[in-house]
C-alpha distance (Angstrom), angle and dihedral (degrees) to the residues before:
residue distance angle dihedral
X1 . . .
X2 4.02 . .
X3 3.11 98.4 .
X4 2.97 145.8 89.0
X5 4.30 140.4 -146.3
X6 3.91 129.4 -170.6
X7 3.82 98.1 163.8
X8 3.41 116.0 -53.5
X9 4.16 95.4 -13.4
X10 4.13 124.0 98.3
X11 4.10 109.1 -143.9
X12 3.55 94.8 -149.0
X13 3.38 103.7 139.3
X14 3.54 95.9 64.5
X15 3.39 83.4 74.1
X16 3.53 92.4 76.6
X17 3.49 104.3 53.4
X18 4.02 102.3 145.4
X19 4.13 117.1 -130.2
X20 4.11 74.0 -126.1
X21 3.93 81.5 81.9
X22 3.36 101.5 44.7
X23 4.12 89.3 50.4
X24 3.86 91.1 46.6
X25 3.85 91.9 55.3
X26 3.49 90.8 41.0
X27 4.05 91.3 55.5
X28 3.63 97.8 42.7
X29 3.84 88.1 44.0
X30 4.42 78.4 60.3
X31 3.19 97.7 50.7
X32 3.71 98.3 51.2
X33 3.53 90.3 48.0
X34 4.28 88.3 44.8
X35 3.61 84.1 47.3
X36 3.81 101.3 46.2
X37 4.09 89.0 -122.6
X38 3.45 100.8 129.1
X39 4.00 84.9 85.0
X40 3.93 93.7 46.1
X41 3.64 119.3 96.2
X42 3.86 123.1 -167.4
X43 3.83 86.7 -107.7
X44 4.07 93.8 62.4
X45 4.35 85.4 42.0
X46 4.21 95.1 48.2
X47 3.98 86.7 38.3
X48 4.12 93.8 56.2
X49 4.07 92.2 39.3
X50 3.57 94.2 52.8
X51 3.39 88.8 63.0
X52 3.97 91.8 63.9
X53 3.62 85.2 39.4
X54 4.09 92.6 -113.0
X55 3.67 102.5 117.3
X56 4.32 98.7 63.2
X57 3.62 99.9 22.9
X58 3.73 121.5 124.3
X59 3.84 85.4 -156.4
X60 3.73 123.2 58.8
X61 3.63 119.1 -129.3
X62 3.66 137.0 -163.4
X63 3.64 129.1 -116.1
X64 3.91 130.4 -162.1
X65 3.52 117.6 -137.6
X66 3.58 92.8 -101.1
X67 4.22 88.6 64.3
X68 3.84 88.5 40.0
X69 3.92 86.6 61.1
X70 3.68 94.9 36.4
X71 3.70 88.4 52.3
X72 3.62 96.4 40.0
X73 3.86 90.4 50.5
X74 3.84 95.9 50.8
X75 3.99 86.3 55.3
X76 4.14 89.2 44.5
X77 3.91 84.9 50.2
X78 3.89 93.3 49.7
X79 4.07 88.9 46.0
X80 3.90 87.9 51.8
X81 3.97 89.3 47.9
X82 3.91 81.8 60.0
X83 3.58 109.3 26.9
X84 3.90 106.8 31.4
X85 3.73 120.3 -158.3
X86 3.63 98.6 13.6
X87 4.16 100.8 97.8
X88 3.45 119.6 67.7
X89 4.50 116.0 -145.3
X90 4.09 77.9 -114.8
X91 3.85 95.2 66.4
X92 3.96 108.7 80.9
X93 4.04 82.2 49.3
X94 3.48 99.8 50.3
X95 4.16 91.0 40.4
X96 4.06 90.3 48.6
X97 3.70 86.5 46.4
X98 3.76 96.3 56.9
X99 3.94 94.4 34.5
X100 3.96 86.9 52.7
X101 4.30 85.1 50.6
X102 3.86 84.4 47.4
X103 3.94 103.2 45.4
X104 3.89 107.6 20.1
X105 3.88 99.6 68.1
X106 4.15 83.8 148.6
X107 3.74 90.6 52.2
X108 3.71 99.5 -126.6
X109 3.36 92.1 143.4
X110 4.41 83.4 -117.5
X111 3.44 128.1 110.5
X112 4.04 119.4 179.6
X113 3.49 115.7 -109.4
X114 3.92 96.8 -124.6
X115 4.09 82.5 59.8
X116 3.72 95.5 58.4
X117 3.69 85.5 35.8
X118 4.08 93.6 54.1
X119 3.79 94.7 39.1
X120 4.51 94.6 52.7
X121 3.26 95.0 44.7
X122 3.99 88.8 49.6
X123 3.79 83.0 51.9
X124 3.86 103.4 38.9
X125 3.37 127.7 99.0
X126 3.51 104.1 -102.9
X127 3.94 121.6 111.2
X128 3.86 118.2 -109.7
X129 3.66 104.9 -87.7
X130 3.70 88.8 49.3
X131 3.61 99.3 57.7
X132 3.77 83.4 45.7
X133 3.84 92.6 58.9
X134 4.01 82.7 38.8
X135 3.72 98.4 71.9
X136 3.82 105.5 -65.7
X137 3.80 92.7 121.6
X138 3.91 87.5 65.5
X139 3.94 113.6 139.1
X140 4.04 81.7 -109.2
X141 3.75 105.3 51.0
X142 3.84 99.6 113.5
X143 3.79 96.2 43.1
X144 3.42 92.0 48.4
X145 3.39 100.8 43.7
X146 3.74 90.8 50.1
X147 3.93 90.8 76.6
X148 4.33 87.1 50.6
X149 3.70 81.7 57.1
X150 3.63 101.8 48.1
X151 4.29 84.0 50.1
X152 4.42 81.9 51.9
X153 3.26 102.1 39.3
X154 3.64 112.4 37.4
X155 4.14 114.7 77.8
X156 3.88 87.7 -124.9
């Protein structure tokens, strides 16, 4: 029992899958649904940041909260172009709210573009290798997904 055989290849690691796992999907799985992601695709996220000028940049650039919502409400709009009825007017708040708790530990009121760019597509809809292709290959993917995994990982 415990293990398990595809040819000539023992599964046992999967064995040893942590209940850490399970809780991290579990939380990100929230706060896609908190953040009305689970109807955003990487297209509708790259569409509203190229806009700002954050999605194909080489260099970062900072965005006040008034851009973040401005950008996050062009991408809403485009989702409710596709998907009508299923984002609420509160939604670009609420997702600039928690992307500003995320990004902004100085509390500038800033948070770079490639952050909120890193931490939607990690929330949108999209399957894996698409939010690869989608931007995860940025220059900033492991810093900024360290602050996603302090949010999955942490019993807070």
């Amino acid at each position: 029992h415990g293990m398990q055989n595809i040819g000539n290849t023992t599964f046992t690691w999967m064995n040893e899958i942590r209940p850490s796992v399970y809780r991290a999907a579990m939380k990100l799985l929230s706060l896609q649904k908190l953040c009305h992601m689970d109807v955003v695709f990487v297209r509708h996220i790259t569409a509203a940041l190229h806009s700002v000028g954050g999605a194909k940049q080489q260099q970062d650039v900072m965005m006040n909260k008034e851009e973040v919502t401005q950008t996050l409400n062009r991408m809403f709009h485009s989702v409710s172009q596709d998907v009508p009825g299923h984002v609420t007017m509160a939604a670009p708040e609420e997702t600039c709210s928690l992307m500003l708790r995320l990004f902004d530990r100085s509390h500038s009121g800033c948070v770079s573009a490639r952050s909120l760019q890193t931490a939607l597509i990690a929330l949108s809809a999209d399957n894996l290798l698409l939010k690869f292709r989608g931007g995860w290959r940025s220059a900033g993917l492991l810093q900024n997904t360290r602050n996603i995994s302090y949010i999955c990982f942490t019993d807070a």
